[in-house]
N, C-alpha and C positions, 0 to 999 in steps of 0.2 A: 631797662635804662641802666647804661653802666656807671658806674661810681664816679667816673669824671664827670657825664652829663652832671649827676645828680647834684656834686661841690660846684659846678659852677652855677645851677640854677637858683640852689642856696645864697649862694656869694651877689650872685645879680639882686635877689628879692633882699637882703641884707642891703645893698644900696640904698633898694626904691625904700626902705620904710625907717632906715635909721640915716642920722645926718652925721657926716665923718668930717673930719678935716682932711685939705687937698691930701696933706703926706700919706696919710688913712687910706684915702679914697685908692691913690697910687698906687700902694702898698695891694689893696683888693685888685685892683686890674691886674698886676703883675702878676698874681694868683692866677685871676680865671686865664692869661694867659700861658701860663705853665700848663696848667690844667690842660688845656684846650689842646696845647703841642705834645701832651702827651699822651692826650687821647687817638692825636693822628697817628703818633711812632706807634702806637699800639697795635692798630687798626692795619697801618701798612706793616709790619709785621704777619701779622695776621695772612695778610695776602700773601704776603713773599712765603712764606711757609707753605700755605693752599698752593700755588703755584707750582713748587717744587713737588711736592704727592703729587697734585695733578701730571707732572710731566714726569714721574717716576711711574705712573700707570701708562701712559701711552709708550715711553721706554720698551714697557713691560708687554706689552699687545702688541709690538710690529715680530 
């Protein structure tokens, strides 16, 4: 599990067991959404990178 799942699954069970106020509560959503958008840039990173080696070996093989 990477580090972002793991902040956001924290921040979600920090919800369900403690009571915030609205500003609070906000304040945690805008988190796990940060979190969340930058577990995708990561992720697609990730990919675009594998992409590139992968089409630097087929380059490589014709």
């Amino acid at each position: 599990m990477t580090d972002y799942k793991k902040a956001i699954e924290i921040l979600f069970s920090m919800l369900k067991k403690f009571k915030f106020t609205k500003q609070e509560k906000d304040a945690i959503m805008t988190a796990i959404g940060t979190l969340d958008f930058g577990s995708l840039a990561r992720s697609r990173a990730t990919r675009i990178i594998k992409n590139r080696q992968d089409k630097r070996k087929r380059d490589l093989e014709i």
